[in-house]
N, C-alpha and C positions, 0 to 999 in steps of 0.2 A: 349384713353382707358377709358370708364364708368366703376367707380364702383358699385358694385349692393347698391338698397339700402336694408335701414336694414327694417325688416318688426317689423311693431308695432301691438298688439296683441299677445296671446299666439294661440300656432297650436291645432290643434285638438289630442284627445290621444292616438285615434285609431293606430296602428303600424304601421308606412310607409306612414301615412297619410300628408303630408303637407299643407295642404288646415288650412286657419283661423277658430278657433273656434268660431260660433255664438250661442250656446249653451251650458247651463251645465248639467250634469246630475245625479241625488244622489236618492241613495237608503236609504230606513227606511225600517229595514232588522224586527222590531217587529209588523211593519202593512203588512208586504210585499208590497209594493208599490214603485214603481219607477214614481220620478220624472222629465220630462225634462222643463225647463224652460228657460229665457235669460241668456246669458251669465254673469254669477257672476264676481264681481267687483276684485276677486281677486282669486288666485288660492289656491281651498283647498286639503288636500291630500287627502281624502274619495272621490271626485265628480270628474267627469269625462266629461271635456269639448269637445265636437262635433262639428264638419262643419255642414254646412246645409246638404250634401249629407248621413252621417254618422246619425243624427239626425232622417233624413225622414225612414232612414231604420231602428232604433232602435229597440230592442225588449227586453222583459223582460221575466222570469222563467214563466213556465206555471201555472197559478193559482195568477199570482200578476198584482196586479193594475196599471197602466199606467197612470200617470194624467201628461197631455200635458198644461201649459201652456203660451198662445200666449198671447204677447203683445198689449197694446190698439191701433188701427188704431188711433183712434184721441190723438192727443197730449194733456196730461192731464195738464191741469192748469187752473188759474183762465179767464173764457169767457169773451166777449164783455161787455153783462150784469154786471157782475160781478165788471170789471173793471170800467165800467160808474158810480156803485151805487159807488163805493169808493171815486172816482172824486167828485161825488155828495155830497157827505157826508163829504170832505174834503173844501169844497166851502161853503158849510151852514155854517163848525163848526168855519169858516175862515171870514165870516160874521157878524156874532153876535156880537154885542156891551155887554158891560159890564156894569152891573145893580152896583150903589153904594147903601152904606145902605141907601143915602137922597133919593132916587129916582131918581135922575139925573145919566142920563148914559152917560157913555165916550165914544165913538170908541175906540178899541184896538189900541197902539202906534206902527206905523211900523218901525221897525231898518233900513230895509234895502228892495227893492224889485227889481225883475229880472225876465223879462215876467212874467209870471201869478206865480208865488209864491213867496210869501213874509215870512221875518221875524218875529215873533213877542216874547216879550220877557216872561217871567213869570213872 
């Protein structure tokens, strides 16, 4: 005998609807405008979570705004670029000897080091 499993997500709010909700959707009743966007992180009691099918069909009062939206196709975070100048900028500031007031400079003291990063103390 399989038991079923438990579904994770909240369902959609529509009546009778079982289907996962992949969006939410709130009204701002002094601009008239309805909102759908991703699904909220938690469930609020004024907004009203949607399946996709429910979503695509949505509509709003006659005379009020509809702003739809969609989430970024690319995954937002820091790029290639991004990532390399940090590297970069972490290997320069990791380089650098240390000026005394005679003018004689030391290398920085390493405590400890493990593939490419090391310790260094203050």
């Amino acid at each position: 005998m399989t038991r079923p499993q438990p579904r994770t997500g909240r369902l959609c709010s529509r009546v009778g609807c079982r289907h996962l909700a992949t969006k939410t959707l709130t009204y701002i009743y002094a601009d008239s405008t309805a909102v759908l966007g991703p699904l909220a992180t938690f469930s609020e009691p004024h907004a009203y979570d949607l399946c996709d099918q429910h979503s695509l069909r949505m509509s709003a009062p006659v005379g009020w705004t509809v702003i739809k939206h969609e989430p970024e196709s690319v995954a937002s975070g820091p790029t290639n670029d991004d990532l390399m100048a940090i590297a970069d900028a972490v290997r320069e500031a990791g380089s650098r000897t240390v000026p005394t007031p005679t003018g004689i400079e030391i290398p920085p003291l390493e405590i400890g080091r493990r593939g490419h990063l090391r310790a260094i103390p203050n």
